[in-house]
FIKOLZA-1660 file (N, C-alpha, C; in steps of 0.1 Angstrom, whole numbers, plus 5000, padded with zeros to 4 digits):
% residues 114
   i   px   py   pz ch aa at
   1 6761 6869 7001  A  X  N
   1 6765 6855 7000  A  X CA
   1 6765 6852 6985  A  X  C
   2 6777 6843 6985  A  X  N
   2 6774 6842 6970  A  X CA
   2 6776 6828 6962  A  X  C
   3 6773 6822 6956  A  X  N
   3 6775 6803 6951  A  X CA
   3 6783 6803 6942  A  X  C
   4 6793 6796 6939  A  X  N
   4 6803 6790 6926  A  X CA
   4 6794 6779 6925  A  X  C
   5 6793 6781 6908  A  X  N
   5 6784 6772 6899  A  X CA
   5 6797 6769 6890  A  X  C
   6 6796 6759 6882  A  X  N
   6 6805 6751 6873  A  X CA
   6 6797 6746 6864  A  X  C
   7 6805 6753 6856  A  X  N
   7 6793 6751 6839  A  X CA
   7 6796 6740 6834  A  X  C
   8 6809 6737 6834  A  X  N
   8 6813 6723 6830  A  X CA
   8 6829 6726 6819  A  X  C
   9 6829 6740 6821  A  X  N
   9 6842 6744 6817  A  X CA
   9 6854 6744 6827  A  X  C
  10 6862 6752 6826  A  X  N
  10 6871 6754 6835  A  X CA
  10 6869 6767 6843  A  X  C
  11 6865 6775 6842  A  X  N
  11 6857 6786 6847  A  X CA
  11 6846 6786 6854  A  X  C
  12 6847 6793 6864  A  X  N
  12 6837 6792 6876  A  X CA
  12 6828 6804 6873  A  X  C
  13 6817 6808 6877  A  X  N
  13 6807 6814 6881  A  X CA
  13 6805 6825 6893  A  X  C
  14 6801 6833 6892  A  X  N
  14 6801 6836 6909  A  X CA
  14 6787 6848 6909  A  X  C
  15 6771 6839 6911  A  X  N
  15 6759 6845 6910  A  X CA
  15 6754 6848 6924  A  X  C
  16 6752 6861 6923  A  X  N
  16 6752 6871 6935  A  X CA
  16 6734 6870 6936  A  X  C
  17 6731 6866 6950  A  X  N
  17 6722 6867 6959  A  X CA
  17 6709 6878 6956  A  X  C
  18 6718 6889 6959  A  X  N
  18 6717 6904 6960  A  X CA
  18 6717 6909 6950  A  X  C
  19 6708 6921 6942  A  X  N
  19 6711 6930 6933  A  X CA
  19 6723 6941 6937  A  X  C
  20 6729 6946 6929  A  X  N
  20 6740 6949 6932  A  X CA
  20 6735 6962 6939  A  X  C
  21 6726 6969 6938  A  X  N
  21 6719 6982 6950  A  X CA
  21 6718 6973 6960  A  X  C
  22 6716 6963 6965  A  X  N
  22 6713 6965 6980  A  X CA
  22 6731 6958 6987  A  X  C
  23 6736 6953 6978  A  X  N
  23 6751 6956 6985  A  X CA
  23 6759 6968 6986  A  X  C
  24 6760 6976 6987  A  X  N
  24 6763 6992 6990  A  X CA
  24 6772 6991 7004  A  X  C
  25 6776 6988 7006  A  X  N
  25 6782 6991 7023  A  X CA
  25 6771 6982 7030  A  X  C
  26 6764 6974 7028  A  X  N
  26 6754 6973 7036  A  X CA
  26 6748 6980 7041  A  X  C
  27 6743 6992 7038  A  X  N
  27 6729 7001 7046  A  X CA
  27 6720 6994 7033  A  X  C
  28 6706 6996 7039  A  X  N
  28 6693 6992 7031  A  X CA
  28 6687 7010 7029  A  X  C
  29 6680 7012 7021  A  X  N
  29 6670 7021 7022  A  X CA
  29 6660 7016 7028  A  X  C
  30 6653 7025 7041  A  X  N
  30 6647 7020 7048  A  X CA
  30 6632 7020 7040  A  X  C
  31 6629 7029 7030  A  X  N
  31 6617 7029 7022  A  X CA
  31 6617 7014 7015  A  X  C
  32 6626 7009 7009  A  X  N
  32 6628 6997 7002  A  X CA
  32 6627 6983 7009  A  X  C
  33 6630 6987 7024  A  X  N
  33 6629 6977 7033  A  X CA
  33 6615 6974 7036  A  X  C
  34 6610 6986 7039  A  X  N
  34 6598 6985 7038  A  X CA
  34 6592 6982 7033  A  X  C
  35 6589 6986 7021  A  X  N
  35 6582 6980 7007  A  X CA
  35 6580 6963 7006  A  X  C
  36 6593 6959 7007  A  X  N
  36 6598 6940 7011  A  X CA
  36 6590 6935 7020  A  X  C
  37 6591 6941 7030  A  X  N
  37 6585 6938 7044  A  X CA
  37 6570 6934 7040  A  X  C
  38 6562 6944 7031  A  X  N
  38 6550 6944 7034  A  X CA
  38 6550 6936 7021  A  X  C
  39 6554 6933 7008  A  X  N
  39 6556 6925 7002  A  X CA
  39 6552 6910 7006  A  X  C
  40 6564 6908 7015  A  X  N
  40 6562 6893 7017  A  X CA
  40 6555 6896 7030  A  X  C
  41 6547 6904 7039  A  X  N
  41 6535 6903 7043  A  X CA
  41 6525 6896 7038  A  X  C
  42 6523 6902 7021  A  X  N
  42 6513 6899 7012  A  X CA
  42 6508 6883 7008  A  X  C
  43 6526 6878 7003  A  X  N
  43 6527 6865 7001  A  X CA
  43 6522 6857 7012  A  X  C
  44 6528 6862 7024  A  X  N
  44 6524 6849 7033  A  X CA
  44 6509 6849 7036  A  X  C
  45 6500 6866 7036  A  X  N
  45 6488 6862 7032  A  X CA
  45 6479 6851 7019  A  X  C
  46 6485 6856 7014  A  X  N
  46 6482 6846 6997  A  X CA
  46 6482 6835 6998  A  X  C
  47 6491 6826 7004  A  X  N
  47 6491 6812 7009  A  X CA
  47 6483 6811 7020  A  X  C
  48 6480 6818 7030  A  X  N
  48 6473 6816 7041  A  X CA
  48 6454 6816 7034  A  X  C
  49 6455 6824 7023  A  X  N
  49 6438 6825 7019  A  X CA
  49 6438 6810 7011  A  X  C
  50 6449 6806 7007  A  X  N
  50 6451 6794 6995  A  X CA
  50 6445 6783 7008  A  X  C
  51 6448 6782 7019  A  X  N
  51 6451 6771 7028  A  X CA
  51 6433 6775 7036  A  X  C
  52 6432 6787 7039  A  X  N
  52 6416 6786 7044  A  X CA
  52 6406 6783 7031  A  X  C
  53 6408 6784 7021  A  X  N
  53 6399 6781 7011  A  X CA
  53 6399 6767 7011  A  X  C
  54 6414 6762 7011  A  X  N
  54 6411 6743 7007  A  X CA
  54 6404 6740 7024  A  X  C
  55 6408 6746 7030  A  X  N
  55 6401 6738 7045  A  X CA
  55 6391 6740 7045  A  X  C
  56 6385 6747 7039  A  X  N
  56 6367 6753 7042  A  X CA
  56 6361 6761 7045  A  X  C
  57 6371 6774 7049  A  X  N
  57 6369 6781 7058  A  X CA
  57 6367 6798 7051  A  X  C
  58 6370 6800 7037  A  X  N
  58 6365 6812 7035  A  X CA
  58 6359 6801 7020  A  X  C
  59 6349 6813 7015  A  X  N
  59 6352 6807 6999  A  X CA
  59 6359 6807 6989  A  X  C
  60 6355 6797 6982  A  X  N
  60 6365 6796 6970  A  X CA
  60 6368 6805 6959  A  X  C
  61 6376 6815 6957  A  X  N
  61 6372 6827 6946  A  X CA
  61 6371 6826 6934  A  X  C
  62 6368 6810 6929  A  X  N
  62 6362 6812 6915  A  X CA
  62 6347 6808 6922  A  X  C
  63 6344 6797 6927  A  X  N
  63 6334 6793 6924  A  X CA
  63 6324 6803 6935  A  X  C
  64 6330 6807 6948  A  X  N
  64 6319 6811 6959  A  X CA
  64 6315 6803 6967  A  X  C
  65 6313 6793 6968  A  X  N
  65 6314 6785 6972  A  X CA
  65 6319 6776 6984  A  X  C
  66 6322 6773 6991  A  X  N
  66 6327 6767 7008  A  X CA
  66 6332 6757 7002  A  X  C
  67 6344 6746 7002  A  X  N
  67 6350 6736 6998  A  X CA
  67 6358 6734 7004  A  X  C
  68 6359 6718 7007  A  X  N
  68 6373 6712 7012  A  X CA
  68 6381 6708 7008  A  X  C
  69 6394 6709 6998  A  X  N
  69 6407 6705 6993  A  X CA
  69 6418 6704 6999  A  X  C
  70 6418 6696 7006  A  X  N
  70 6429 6694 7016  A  X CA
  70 6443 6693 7009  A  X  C
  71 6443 6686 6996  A  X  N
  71 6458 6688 6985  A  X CA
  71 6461 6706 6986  A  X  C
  72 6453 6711 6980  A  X  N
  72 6452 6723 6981  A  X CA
  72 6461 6732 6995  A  X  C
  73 6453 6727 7007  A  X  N
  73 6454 6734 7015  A  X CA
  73 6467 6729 7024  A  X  C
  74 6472 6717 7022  A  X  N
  74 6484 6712 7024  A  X CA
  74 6497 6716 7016  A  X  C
  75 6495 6719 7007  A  X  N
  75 6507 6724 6996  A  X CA
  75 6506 6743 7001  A  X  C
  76 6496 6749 7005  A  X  N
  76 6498 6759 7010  A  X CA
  76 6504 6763 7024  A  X  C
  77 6504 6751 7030  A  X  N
  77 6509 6753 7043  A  X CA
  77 6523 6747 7043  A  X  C
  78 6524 6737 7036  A  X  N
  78 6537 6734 7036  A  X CA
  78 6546 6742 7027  A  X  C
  79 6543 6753 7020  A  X  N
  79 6549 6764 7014  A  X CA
  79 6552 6774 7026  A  X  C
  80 6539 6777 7032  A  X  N
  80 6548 6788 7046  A  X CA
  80 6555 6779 7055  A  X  C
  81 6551 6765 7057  A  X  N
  81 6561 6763 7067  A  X CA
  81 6578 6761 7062  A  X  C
  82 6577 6761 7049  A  X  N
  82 6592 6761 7040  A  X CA
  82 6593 6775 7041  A  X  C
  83 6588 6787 7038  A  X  N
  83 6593 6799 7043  A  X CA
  83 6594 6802 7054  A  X  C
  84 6591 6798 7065  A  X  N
  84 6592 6803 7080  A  X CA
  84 6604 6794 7081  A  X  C
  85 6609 6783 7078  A  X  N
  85 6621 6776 7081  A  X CA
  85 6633 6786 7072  A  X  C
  86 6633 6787 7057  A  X  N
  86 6641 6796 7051  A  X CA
  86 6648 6811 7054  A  X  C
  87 6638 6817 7058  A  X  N
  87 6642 6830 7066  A  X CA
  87 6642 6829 7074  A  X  C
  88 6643 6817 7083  A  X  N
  88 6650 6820 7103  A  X CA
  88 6662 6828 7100  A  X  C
  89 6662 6836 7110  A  X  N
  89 6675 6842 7114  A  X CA
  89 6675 6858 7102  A  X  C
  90 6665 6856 7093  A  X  N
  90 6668 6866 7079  A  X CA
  90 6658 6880 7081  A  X  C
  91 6653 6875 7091  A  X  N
  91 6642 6886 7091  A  X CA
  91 6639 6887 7103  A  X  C
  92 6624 6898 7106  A  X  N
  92 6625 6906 7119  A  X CA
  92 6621 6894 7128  A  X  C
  93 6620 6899 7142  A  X  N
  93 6612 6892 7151  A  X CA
  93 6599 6890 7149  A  X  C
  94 6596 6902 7144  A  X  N
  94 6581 6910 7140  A  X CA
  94 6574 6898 7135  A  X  C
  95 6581 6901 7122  A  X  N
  95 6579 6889 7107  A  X CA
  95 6578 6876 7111  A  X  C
  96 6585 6873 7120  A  X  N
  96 6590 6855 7126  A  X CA
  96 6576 6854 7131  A  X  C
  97 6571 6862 7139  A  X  N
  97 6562 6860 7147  A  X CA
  97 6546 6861 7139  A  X  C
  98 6548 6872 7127  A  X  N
  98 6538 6868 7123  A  X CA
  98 6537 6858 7114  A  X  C
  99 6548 6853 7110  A  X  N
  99 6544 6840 7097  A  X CA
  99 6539 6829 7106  A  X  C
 100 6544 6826 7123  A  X  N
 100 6540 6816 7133  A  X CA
 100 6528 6820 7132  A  X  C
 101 6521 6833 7137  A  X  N
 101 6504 6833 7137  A  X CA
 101 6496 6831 7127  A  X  C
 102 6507 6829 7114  A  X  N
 102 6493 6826 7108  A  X CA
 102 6495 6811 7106  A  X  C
 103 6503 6802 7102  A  X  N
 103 6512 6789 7102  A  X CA
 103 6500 6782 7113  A  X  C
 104 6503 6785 7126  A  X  N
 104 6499 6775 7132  A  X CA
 104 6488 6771 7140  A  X  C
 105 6478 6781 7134  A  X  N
 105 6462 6774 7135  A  X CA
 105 6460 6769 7121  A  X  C
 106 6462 6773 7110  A  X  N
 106 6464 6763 7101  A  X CA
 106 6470 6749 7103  A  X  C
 107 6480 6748 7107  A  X  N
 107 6485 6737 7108  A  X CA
 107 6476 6725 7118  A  X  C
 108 6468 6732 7132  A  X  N
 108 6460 6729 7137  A  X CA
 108 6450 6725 7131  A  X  C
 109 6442 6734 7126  A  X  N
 109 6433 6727 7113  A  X CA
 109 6433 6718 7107  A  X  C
 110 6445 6717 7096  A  X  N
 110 6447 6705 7088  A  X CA
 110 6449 6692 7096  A  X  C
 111 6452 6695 7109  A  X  N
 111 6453 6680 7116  A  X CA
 111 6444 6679 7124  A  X  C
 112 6432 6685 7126  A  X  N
 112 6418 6683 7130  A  X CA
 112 6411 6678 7119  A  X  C
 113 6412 6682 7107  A  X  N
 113 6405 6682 7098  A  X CA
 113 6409 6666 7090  A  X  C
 114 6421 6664 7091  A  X  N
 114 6424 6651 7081  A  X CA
 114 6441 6649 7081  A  X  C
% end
């Protein structure tokens, strides 16, 4: 997919999505896919530890600490729930299903919690 941007010349733009390897005919390397996969596994972890730290529920990794920052832990969940809405349709079932398992006892939380 690709966007026309206008610089403000007469000349258009045309900034591609994709690095130019993974448009190839469309095949993926499945090693590469991989790699992504578990990539943004990672992320959606990262925000999930961001969101149990502001709720209370693991500690805080500077201080050690138990703490409640609900700013915190709200800008973490409203970050996966902006990625689970962005890649509908972009990704596995797998993936869909796990960004829901972790999303939505969080989301539970935060509205138990405040």
């Amino acid at each position: 997919m690709a966007a026309n941007l206008t610089s403000g010349t007469s000349s258009d733009h045309q900034v591609s999505e994709h690095p130019k390897s993974e448009q190839k005919s469309g095949s993926r390397d499945p090693k590469q896919h991989q790699q992504q996969q578990l990539l943004f596994m990672m992320l959606i972890q990262q925000y999930q530890q961001i969101a149990q730290a502001g709720l209370g529920q693991v500690e805080h990794p500077t201080t050690g600490e138990l703490e409640v920052d609900l700013s915190s832990a709200r800008f973490a969940i409203d970050t996966l729930g902006m990625l689970k809405e962005f890649t509908r349709g972009n990704i596995t079932k797998e993936m869909s299903e796990y960004i829901e398992a972790i999303l939505s006892p969080l989301q539970k939380e935060l509205e138990a919690i405040g």
